[in-house]
C-alpha positions in Angstrom: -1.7 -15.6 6.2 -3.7 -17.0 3.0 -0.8 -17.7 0.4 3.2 -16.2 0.2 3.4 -16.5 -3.5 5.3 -15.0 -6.2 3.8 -16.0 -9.2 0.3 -16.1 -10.7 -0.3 -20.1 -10.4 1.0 -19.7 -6.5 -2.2 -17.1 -6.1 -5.1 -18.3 -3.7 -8.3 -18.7 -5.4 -10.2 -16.0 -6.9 -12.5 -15.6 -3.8 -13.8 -12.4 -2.3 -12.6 -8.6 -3.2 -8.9 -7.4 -2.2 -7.4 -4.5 -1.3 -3.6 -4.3 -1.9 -1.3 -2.5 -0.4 1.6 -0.5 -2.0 4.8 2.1 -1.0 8.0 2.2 -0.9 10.2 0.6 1.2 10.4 1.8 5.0 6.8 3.6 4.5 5.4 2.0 7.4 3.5 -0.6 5.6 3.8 -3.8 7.7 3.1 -1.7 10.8 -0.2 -0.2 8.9 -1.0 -3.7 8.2 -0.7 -4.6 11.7 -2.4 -2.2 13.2 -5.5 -2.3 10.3 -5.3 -6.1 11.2 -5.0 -5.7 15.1 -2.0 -8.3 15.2 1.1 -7.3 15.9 2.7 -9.3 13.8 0.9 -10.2 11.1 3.2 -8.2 8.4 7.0 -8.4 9.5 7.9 -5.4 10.9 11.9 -5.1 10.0 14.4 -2.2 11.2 16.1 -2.7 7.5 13.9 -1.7 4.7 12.8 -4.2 1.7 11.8 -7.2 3.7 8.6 -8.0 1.9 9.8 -9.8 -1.4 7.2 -11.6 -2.0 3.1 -10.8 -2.3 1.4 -12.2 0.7 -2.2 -12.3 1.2 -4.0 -11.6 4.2 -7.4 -13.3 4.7 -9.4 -10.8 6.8 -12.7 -11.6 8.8 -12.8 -15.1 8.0 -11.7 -14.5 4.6 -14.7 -11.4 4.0 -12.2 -9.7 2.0 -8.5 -9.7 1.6 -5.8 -7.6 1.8 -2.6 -8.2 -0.5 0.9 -6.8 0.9 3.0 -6.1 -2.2 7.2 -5.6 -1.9 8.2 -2.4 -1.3 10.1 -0.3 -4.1 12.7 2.2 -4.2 15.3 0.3 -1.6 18.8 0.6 -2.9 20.3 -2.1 -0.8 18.0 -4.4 -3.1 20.5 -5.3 -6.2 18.2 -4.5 -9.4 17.7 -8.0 -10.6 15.5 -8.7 -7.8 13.1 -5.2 -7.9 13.1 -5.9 -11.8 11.5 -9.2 -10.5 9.7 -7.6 -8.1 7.9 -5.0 -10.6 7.0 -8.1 -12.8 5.5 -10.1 -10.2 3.6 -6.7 -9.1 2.8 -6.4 -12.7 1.4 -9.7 -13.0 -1.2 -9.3 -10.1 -2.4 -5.7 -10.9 -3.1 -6.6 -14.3 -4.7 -9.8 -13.7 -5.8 -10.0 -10.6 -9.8 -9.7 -11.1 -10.9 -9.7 -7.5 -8.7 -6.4 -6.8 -10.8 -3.3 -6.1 -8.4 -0.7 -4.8 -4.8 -0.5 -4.4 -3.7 1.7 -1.4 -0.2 3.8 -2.2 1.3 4.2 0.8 3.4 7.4 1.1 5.4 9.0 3.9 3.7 12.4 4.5 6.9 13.8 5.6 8.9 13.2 2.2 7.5 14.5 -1.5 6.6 11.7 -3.1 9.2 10.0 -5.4 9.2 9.1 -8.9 8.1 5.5 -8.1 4.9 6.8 -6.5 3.7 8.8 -9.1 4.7 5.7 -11.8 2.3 3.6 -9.7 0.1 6.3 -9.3 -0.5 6.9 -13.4 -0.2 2.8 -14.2 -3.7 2.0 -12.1 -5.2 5.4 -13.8 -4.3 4.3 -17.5 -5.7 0.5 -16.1 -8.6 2.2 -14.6 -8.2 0.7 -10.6 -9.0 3.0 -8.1 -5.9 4.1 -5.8 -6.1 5.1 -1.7 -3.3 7.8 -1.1 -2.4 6.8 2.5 0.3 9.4 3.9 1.8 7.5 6.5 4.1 8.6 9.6 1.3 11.8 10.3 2.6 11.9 13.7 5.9 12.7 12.6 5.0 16.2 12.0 2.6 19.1 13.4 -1.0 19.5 11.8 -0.1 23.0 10.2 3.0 20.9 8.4 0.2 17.9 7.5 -2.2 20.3 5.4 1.4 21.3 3.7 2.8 18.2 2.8 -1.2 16.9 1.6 -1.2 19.5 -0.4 2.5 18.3 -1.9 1.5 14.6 -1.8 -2.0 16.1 -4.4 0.3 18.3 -6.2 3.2 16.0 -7.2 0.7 13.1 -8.2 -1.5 15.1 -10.0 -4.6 14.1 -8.1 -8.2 15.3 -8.5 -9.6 17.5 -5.4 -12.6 14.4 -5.0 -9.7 12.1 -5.1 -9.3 10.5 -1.1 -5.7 11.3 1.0 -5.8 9.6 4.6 -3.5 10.3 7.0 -2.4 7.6 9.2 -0.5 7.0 12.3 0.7 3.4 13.5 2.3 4.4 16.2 -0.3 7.1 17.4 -3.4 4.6 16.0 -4.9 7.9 14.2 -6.4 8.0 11.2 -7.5 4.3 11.0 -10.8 4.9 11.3 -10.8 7.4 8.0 -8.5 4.1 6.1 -10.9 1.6 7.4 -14.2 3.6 5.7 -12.6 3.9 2.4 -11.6 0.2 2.4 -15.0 -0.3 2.8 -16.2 1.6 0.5 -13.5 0.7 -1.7 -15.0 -2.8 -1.2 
């Protein structure tokens, strides 16, 4: 781990480009991390949701590029003081966070996405950064049921045919080959 921060004079350096990661909580995002990072535990992987309450960042082949986890959203459990200073402290990186190319939303492919998703979804539009769908959990559910729910997952955030929805696995270890290209190209 590069820096555990939680406000702007805490980042790292401005240094090479980042991807950041994004979801709600319990969408499988510190196992994704893990598994795109081949450590197992890398990202805390936790049985109760909303563990990531801070932005960490992830220097990745000897600092080539890094990856940002931000805190989950949505969690109940959380009281609201703390995910109103969550979404500030997200605010304040995705607005001024120059070395940031792409912002991955991580969504479960067996749920609709919520109200959250699509909020994150429209804010990087209106700033103009490029968003990664990831649909996460693809295992959970039969390919005939994944082309359904991708369809949803376009649909309810009001994406573009051109625009990129990878399905992913961490348990399985599928569709991180498809992640890893757009990253890369992303990058």
């Amino acid at each position: 781990m590069l820096a555990t921060v939680v406000r702007r004079d805490q980042y790292p350096d401005a240094g090479p480009p980042e991807i950041a990661f994004a979801g709600r909580s319990n969408v499988g995002k510190s196992s994704l991390l893990n598994l795109l990072t081949n450590r197992k535990r890398l990202a805390k992987v936790s049985g109760s949701p909303g563990k990531t309450q801070t932005i960490n960042f992830y220097a990745i082949n000897g600092d080539a590029f890094r990856i940002v986890d931000l805190p989950g959203y949505g969690y109940a459990r959380v009281p609201k003081s703390i995910t109103e200073k969550w979404g500030a402290m997200v605010d304040s990186y995705l607005t001024g966070r120059g070395t940031l190319k792409c912002v991955c939303i991580l969504v479960d492919i067996r749920r609709e996405p919520t109200a959250r998703d699509k909020q994150l979804y429209d804010y990087l539009a209106h700033y103009g950064m490029p968003a990664l769908i990831v649909a996460t959990k693809s295992d959970k559910i039969s390919p005939g049921a994944r082309a359904k729910q991708v369809g949803l997952i376009r649909k309810t955030l009001g994406l573009a045919e051109s625009d990129k929805i990878v399905c992913v696995s961490a348990l399985k270890r599928t569709g991180v080959d498809a992640l890893t290209d757009a990253m890369e190209e992303a990058l």
